[in-house]
N, C-alpha and C positions, 0 to 999 in steps of 0.2 A: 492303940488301934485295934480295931475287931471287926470282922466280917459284915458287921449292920452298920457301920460309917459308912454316912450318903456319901462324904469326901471321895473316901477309898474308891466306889464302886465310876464316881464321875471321871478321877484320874487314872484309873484304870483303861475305862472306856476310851481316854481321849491317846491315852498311849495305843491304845490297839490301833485308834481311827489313822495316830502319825505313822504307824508303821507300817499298815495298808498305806497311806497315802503315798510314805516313800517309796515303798515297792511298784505301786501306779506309776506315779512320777517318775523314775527311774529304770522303769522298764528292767528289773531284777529280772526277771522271768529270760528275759532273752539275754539281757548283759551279764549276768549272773546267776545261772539259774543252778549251781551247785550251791551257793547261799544261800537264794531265794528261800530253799527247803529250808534252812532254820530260822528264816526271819518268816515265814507261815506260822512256824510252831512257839515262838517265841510268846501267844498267853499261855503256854502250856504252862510254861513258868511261873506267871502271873497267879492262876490257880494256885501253883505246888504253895506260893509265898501266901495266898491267902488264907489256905489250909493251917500252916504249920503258926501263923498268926495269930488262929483262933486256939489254939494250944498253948502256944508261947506268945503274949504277945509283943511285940517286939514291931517295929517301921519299917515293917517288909514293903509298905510301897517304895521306900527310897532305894531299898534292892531294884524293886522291879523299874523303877526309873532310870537308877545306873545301867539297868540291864537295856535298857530301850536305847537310850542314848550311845551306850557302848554300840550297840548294833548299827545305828544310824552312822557313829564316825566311820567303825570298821567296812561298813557297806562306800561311805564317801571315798574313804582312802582307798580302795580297789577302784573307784571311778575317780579318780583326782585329773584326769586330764577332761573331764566331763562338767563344764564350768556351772549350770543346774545345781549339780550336785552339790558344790559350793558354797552354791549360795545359797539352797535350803538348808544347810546345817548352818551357814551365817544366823539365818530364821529363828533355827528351834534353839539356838546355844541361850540365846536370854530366857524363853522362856521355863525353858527344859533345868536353866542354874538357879532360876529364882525357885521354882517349883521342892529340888531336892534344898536348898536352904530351910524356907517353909518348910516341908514335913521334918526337917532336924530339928530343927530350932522348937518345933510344938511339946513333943515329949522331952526334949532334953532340958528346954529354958522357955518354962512356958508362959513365966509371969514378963519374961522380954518379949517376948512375940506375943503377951495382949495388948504390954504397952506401946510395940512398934507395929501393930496390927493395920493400918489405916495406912502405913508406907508400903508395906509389905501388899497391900492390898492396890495401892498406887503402880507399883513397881508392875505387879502382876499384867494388870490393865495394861502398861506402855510395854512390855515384852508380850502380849497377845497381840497387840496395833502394829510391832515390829516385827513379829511372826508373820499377821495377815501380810504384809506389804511387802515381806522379802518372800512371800509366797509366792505373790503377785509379780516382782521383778522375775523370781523363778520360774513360773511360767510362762512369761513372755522371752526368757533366756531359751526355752526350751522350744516356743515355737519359731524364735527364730532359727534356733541349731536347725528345727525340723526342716525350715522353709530351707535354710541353706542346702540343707540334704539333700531336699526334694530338686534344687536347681539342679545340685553336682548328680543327681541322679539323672536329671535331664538333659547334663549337659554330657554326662556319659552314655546314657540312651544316645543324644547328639552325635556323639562322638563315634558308636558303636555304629549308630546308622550310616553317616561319614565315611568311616575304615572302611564299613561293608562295601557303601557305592565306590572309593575309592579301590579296594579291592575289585567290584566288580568291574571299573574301569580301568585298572590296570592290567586287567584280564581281556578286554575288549581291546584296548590299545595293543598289547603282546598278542594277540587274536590276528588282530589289524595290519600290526608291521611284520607277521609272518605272511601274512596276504600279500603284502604289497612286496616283501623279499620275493615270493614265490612267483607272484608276476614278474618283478624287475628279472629273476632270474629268466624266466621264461623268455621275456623281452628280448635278455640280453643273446639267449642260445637264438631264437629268430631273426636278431640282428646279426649274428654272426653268419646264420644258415643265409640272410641275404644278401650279406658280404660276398659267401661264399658262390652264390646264383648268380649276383651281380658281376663278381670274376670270370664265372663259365661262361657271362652270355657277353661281355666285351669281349673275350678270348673267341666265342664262337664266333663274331661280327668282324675281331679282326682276320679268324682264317678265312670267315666270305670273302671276306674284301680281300684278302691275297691270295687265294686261290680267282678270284674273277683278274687279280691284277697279273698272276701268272697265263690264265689265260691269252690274256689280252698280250700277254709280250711272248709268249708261244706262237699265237697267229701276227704277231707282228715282225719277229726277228724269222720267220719263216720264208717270207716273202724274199728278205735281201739271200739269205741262204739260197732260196731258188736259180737266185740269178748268178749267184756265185758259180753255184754247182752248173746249170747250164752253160754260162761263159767257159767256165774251165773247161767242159765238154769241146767245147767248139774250138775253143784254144789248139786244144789238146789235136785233135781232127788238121787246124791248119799248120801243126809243127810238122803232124806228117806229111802233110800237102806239099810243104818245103822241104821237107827232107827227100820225098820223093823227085821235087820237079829239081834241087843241087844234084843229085845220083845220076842225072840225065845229063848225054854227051854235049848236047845243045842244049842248054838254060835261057829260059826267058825269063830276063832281068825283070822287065815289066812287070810278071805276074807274082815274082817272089816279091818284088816291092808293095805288090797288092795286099797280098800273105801276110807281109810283117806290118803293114798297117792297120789289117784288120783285125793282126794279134794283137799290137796296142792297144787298138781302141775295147776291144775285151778285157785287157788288162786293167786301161783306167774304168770300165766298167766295172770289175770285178773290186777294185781297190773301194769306189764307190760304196759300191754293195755291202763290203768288210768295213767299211766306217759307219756304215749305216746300224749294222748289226751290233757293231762296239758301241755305239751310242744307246742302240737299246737297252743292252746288257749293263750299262753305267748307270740308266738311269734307276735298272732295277735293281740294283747294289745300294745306290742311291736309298731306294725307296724302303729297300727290306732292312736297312740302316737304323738303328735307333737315333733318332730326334734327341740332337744335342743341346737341342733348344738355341742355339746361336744362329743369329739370323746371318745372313750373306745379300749382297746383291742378284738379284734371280730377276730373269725373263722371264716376262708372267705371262706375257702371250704366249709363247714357247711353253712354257708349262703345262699352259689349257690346254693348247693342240697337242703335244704328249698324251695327257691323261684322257682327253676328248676318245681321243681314239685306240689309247687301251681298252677303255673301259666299251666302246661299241665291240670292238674286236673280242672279249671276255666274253659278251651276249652273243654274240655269233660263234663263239666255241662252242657254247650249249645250244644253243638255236641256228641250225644251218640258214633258216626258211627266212630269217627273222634279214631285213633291209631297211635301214632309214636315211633320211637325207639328212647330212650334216653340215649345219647353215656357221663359220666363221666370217665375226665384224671384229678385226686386231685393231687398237688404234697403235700404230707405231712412236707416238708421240710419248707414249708413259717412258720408257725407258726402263731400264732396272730399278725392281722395287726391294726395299730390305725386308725380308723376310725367313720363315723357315721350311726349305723346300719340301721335306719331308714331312711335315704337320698340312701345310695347306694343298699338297700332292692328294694328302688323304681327305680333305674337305672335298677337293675337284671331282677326286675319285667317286668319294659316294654323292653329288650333287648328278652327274652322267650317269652314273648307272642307276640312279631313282629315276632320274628322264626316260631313260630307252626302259625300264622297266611300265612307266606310265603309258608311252608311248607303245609298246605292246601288247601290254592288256588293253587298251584300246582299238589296236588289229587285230583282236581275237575275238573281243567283243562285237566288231562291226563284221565281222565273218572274210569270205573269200572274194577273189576278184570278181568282177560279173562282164563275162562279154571279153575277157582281159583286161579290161579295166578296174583296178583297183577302187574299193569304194573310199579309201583314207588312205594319207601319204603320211606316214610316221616320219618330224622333222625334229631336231634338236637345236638349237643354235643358241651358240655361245660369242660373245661381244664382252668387248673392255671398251674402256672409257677413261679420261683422267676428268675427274673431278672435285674442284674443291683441293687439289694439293692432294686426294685421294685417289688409290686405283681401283676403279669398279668393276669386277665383274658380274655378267649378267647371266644366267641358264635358265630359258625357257624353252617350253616344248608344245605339243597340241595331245599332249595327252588326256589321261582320264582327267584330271587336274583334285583337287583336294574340297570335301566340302565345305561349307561353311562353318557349323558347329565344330569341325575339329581344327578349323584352322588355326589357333590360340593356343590348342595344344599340338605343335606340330614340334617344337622343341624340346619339349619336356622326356626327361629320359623313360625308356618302356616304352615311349608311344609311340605306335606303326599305326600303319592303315590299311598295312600289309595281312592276307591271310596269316595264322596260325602255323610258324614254321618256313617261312618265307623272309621273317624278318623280327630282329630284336629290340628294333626303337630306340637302340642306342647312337647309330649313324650320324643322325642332324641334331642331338644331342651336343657329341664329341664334336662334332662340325664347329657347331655355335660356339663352344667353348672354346677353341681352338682361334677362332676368330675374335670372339669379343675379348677373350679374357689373355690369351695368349701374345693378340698382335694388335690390341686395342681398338679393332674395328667394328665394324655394325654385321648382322644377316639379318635379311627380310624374306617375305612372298608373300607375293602376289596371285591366286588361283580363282578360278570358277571349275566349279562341278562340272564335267563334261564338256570343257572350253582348254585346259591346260593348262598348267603351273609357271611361274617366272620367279627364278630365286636370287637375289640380287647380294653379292658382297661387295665390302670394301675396306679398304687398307690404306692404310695412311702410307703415302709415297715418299 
């Protein structure tokens, strides 16, 4: 071998060209790039062997083919999970083994390799055909790794983007259901604050209505007191009368028999008057009673006419000026209804005194008498009925009466028609419920604006 062999400089070249090609191919530079540096420098070598060739000569290319080949397994085996890699050393192993044969076989036994020349030449050609072709599988091994790459890169871009929106929406969600705690909280402290309004203003509605209902049995147990205390006066007046005209030497029987008669009948007057008063006082024990919810047999007429006239009496506490006429239609046919005296006490109660309050602001609104004569006669009237197996009562009046747009809402709790501080709209509320839900019955009304109200119950008999 010497420096001027065309062979030399062709096998040379073609080792350079594979060992650039594996470095391309195998992306050394980035997978390896602490090797890389010596498989760059690797014709250094090739030089040093063609130098020292021309001196000694001696088959320094099949050094330098060991040397290429070595580089090529050593570079595979650091990439052996890199299937490429593989399979271009599958490539070069035929050609790269036939090639150092060939140059052994020329200097050592060189009349065998003229006579095996045309194999060896054979050979050559099908290890260049199975070089190109596993070149060829190796590069499409390699764009498909790449393609694969490129998807998992995609699919990890995917992925990345993904987590992100998913991060951002679990950021938006936990955003969200602090919003929606912060309102429920909020809700929940406004529903309790209305819990709490809604207690102060049924508690306000029931001291109205006990205080109009103390009223009303102050001006009513008043009355029999009067007569008590007057009778006893008078009484009192003819025991002296008798005691004076017994002291006398001549008594006239006739006049003491006058005496003690007309003590009696003071007496049973007085007794009168003291059952009168008891009855009051019963029924307002009665009334300030909690609701056992147990119905009893109750006088319903008797009831209306009680409460009728508490609740006028209550209005005439605060209003001395204040007079109406109060119209009773009893039917005596109902007989006792089962009911709860104390719940539907309180329906009658505020059904009367919404009357003579309508019927008021109607004599205030229509002004003073003219001439003495009244220009409106403030009336209430209250009737029962039995119908249907049911006992009806009715209360109308000739009041201001209710409009139309709120007539629909005349039930509904908070709602008054009442000025601001006059009334809490709980009354016909608790009314209703007391009736529908309590004793299975109906309420209605019936009104025109500026004609008067008609509020009609009933109860199953």
């Amino acid at each position: 071998m010497s420096w001027s062999d065309g062979e030399s400089y062709i096998a040379i070249l073609v080792s350079f060209f594979v060992i650039r090609y594996v470095r391309t191919f195998l992306e050394t530079a980035t997978r390896l790039p602490e090797w890389d540096r010596y498989l760059r420098q690797v014709w250094i070598s090739g030089f040093i062997l063609m130098g020292l060739g021309e001196v000694f000569p001696r088959p320094w290319l099949i050094w330098f083919q060991l040397i290429v080949i070595l580089s090529i397994v050593y570079t595979v085996w650091q990439l052996y999970d890199l299937r490429p890699a593989r399979t271009l050393l599958f490539a070069i192993a035929p050609y790269a083994i036939i090639s150092v044969i060939s140059n052994l076989l020329k200097p050592l036994a060189p009349g065998f390799y003229k006579a095996s020349h045309t194999y060896f030449d054979s050979a050559s050609t099908f290890a260049f055909i199975w070089l190109i072709t596993f070149m060829v599988i190796a590069s499409n091994q390699k764009k498909s790794l790449e393609k694969i790459r490129l998807e998992r890169e995609k699919e990890a871009e995917e992925r990345r983007i993904i987590e992100g929106k998913k991060n951002e929406l679990e950021y938006l969600v936990a955003e969200r259901t602090a919003e929606i705690t912060r309102q429920k909280e909020e809700l929940e402290q406004a529903l309790t604050e209305l819990k709490a309004t809604q207690n102060q203003l049924i508690h306000s509605e029931k001291m109205a209505s006990l205080g109009e209902l103390t009223a009303g049995i102050a001006h009513e147990i008043q009355n029999p007191l009067n007569f008590v205390n007057n009778f006893a006066e008078v009484s009192m007046e003819l025991i002296d009368e008798l005691n004076d005209e017994q002291s006398k030497p001549a008594r006239d029987l006739e006049l003491e028999g006058e005496l003690l008669m007309d003590l009696k009948q003071n007496l049973e007057k007085i007794h009168h008057h003291g059952g009168r008063a008891s009855s009051i006082v019963k029924g307002m024990l009665q009334h300030s009673r909690a609701s056992t919810g147990q119905r009893e047999p109750t006088d319903i007429n008797a009831l209306c006419d009680e409460y009728l006239r508490l609740a006028y009496h209550g209005l005439r506490a605060k209003d001395k000026t204040f007079n109406a006429i109060l119209n009773t239609d009893f039917d005596s046919s109902i007989g006792p209804v089962s009911l709860v005296p104390q719940d539907i006490g309180r329906v009658l109660l505020n059904l009367f005194t919404n009357a003579f309050y309508a019927v008021q602001q109607r004599q205030k609104q229509l002004g003073p008498p003219v001439d003495g004569q009244p220009p409106y006669k403030p009336t209430v009237t209250v009737s029962t009925h039995c119908v249907d197996n049911h006992a009806q009562v009715t209360v109308s009046d000739n009041g201001t009466g209710i409009p139309e747009e709120v007539l629909q809402k005349i039930f509904q709790p908070f709602f008054t028609t009442k000025p601001t501080g006059e009334g809490t709209g709980l009354g016909l509320s608790l009314a209703y419920d007391i009736v529908t839900k309590g004793h299975g019955g109906t309420m209605s009304v019936e009104s025109r604006e500026g004609e008067g109200a008609k509020f009609t119950m009933t109860i199953p008999a």
